[in-house]
N, C-alpha and C positions, 0 to 999 in steps of 0.2 A: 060308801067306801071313799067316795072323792073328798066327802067332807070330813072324813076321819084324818086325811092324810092332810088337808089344808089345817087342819088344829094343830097338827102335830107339827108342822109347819110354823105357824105364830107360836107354837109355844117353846120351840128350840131358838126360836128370833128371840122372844121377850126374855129366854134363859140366859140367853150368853147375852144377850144386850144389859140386864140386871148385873152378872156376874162383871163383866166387862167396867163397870159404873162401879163395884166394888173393889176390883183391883184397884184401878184408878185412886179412889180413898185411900187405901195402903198406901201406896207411892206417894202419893201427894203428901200424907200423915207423914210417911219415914222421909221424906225433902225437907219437909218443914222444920223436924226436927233431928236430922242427922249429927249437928254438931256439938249436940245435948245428949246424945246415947256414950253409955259407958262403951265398954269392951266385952263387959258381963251383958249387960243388955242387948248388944246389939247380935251378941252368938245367940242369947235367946229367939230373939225375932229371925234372924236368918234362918235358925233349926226350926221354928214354926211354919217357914214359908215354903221350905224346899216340899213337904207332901202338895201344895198347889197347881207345882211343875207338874208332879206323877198326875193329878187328878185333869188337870189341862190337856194332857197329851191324851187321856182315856177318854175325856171327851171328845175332843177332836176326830180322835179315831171312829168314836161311836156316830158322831156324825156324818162322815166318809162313808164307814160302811153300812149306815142306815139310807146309801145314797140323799141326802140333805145336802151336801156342801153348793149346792148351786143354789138351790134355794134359801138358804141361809149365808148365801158369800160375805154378805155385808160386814152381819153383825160376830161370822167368824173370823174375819179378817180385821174387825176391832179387838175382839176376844184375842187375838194372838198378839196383836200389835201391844195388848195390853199386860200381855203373860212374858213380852220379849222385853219390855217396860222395868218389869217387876223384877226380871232375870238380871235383869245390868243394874239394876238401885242396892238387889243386894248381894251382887259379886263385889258392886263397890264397900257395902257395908262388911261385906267378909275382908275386904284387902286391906280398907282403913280403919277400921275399928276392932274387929275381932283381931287381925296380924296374924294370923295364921290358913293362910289361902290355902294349902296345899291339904288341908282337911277339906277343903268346898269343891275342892277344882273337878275330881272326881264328878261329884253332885251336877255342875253344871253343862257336866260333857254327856249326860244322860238322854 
């Protein structure tokens, strides 16, 4: 049983740490190239990224109440750091490029 629970263990470390290393890419991809997205473009990538939020927070929770969060503090605390990252790159892409905030703002208050 001990060794069941220690897998389960590295493998919610190695998830959110993989996941975490992904967002990251996004952010850094949409940094690089912010001043190159249309208006059309840049509502696409926003509307693709707002389901990450919802799936971020199901995680999180999953890990809370799979009691994990202590044993995984590290790489949840990158994992957010990374998801809070991602939340501000494109509220900015909603505010500067899309121009119409007030269809996201909602979204971000979730």
């Amino acid at each position: 049983m001990r060794n069941e629970h220690l897998v389960i263990i590295l493998n919610v470390r190695k998830g959110l740490s993989n996941i975490a290393e992904l967002i990251r890419g996004i952010i850094d991809d949409i940094e690089k190239n912010f001043n190159s997205y249309t208006s059309e473009m840049a509502k696409d990538i926003v509307t693709g990224i707002f389901p990450i939020f919802k799936g971020a927070e199901k995680s999180t929770t999953l890990i809370i109440d799979a009691d994990l969060k202590n044993e995984a503090s590290t790489q949840l605390e990158m994992f957010n750091n990374e998801i809070n990252d991602l939340r501000e790159i494109t509220n900015d892409l909603s505010r500067y490029k899309v121009g119409s905030v007030e269809d996201y703002n909602t979204l971000f208050n979730d």
